[in-house]
C-alpha positions as CSV (number, residue, x, y, z in Angstrom):
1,X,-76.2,-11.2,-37.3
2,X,-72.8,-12.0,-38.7
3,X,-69.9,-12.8,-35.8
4,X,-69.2,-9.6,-34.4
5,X,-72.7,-9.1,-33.7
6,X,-73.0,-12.3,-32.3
7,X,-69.6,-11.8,-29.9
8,X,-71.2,-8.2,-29.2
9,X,-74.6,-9.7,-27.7
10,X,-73.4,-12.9,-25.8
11,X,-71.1,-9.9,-23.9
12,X,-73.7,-8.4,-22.9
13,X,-75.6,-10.9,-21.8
14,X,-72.6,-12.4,-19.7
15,X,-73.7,-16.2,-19.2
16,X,-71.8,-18.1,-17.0
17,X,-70.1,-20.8,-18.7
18,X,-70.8,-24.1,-18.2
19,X,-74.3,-22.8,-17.8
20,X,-75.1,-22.7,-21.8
21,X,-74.6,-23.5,-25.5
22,X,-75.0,-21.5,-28.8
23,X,-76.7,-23.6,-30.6
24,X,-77.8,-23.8,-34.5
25,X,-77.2,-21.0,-37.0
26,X,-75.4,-18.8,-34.7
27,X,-73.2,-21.9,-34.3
28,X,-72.1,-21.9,-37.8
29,X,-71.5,-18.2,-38.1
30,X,-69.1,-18.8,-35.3
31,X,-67.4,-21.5,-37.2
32,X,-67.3,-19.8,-40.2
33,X,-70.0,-22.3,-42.4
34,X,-72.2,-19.0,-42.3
35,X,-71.8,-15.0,-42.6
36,X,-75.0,-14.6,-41.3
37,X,-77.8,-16.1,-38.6
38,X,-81.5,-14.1,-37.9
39,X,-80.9,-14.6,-34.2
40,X,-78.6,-16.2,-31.6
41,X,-80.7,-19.7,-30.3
42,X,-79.3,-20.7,-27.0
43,X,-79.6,-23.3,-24.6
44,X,-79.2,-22.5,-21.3
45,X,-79.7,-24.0,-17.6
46,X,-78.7,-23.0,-14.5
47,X,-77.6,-19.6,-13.4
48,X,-78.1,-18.7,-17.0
49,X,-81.8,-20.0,-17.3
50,X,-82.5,-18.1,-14.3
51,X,-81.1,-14.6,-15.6
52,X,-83.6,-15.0,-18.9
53,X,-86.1,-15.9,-16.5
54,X,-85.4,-12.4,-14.4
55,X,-85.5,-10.9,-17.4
56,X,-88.9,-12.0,-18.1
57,X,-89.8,-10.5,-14.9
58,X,-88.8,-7.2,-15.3
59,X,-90.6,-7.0,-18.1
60,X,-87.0,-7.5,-20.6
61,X,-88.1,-10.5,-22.5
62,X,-91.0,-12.8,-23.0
63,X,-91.3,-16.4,-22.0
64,X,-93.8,-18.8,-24.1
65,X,-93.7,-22.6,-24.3
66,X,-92.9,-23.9,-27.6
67,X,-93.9,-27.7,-28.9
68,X,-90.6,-29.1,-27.1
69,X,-89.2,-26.2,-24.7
70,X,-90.0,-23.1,-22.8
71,X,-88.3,-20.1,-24.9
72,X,-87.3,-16.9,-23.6
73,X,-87.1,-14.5,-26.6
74,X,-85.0,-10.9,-26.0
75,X,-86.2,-8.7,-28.6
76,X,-85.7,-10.2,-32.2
77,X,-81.8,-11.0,-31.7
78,X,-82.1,-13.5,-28.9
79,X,-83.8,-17.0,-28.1
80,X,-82.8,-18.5,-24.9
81,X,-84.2,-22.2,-24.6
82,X,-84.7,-24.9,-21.6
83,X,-83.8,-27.5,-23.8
84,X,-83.9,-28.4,-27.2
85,X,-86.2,-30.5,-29.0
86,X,-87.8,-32.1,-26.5
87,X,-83.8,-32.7,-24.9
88,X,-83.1,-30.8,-21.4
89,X,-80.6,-28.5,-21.2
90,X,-78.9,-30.6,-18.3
91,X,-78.3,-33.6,-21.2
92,X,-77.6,-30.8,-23.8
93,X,-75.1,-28.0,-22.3
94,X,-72.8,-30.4,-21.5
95,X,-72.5,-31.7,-24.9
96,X,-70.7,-28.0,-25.5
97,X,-67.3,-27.5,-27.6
98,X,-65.1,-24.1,-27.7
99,X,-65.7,-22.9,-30.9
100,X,-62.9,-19.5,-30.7
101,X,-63.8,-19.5,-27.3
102,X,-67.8,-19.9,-27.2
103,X,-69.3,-22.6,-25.9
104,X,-71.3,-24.0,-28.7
105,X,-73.3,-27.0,-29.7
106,X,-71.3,-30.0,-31.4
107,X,-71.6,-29.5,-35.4
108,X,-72.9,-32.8,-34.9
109,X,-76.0,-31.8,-33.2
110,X,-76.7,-28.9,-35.5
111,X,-76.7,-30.8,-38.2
112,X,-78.9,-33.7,-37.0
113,X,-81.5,-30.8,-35.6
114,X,-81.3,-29.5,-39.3
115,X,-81.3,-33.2,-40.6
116,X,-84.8,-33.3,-38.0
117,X,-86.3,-30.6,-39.4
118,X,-85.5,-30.2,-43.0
119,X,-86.8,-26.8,-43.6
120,X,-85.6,-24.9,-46.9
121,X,-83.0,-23.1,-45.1
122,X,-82.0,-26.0,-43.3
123,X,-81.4,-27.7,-46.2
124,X,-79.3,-24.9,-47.4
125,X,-77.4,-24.8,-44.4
126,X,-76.6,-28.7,-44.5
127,X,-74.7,-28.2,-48.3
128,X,-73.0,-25.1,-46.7
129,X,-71.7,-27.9,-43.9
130,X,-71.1,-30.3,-46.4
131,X,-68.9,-28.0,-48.6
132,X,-67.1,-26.8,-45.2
133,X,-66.4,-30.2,-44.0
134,X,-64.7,-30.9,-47.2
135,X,-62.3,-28.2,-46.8
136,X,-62.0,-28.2,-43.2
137,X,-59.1,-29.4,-41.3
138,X,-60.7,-30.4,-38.9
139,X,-64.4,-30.4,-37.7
140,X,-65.4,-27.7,-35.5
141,X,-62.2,-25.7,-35.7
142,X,-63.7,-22.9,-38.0
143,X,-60.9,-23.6,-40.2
């Protein structure tokens, strides 16, 4: 999903904000450190936990319970998490910053959850921060 996609499916889900972070890869599309993500993770709590949780109900989407969180997944595009790594939403959303308008997880975060996990792509994604940080303005701008 590159940035229109991503723009394109948190419309139609229409979250209330305050009620939910982007979080992860779909993060740094939004910033700019990435063209692409596989699917848009986001935290959510609230009125927006509820909606994936209707969804789930009529038969939309399908909730399991991961190591850490319960995960709402909508189709292949979409994971909506009650936390994150064993952190609840309520400690997490609030943590949010505008990134060109979408609430999204601080690049801080991201990159300690990639730090956490070290996968190959996630190591792939920390030299694409690294190398973004260097020319950035400023942290978090997508500049």
């Amino acid at each position: 999903m590159d940035e229109a996609d991503i723009r394109e499916r948190l419309a139609q889900l229409n979250l209330e904000v305050g009620e939910y972070i982007v979080h992860s890869s779909a993060s740094l599309v939004l910033r700019g450190v990435l063209d692409h993500a596989g699917d848009i993770d986001i935290v959510a709590r609230g009125s927006a936990w509820r909606q994936a949780l209707e969804l789930v109900t009529a038969g939309a989407a399908v909730l399991d319970r991961g190591v850490h969180d319960q995960r709402v997944s909508l189709g292949t595009d979409v994971e909506m998490y009650d936390g994150w790594l064993g952190e609840s939403a309520d400690e997490v959303v609030p943590r949010a910053e505008l990134v060109a308008g979408v609430p999204c997880a601080p690049l801080a975060d991201v990159i300690a959850m990639k730090e956490r996990l070290g996968r190959p792509k996630d190591r792939e994604h920390l030299a694409r921060i690294r190398s973004y940080l260097g020319g950035a303005a400023e942290p978090g701008t997508g500049g």
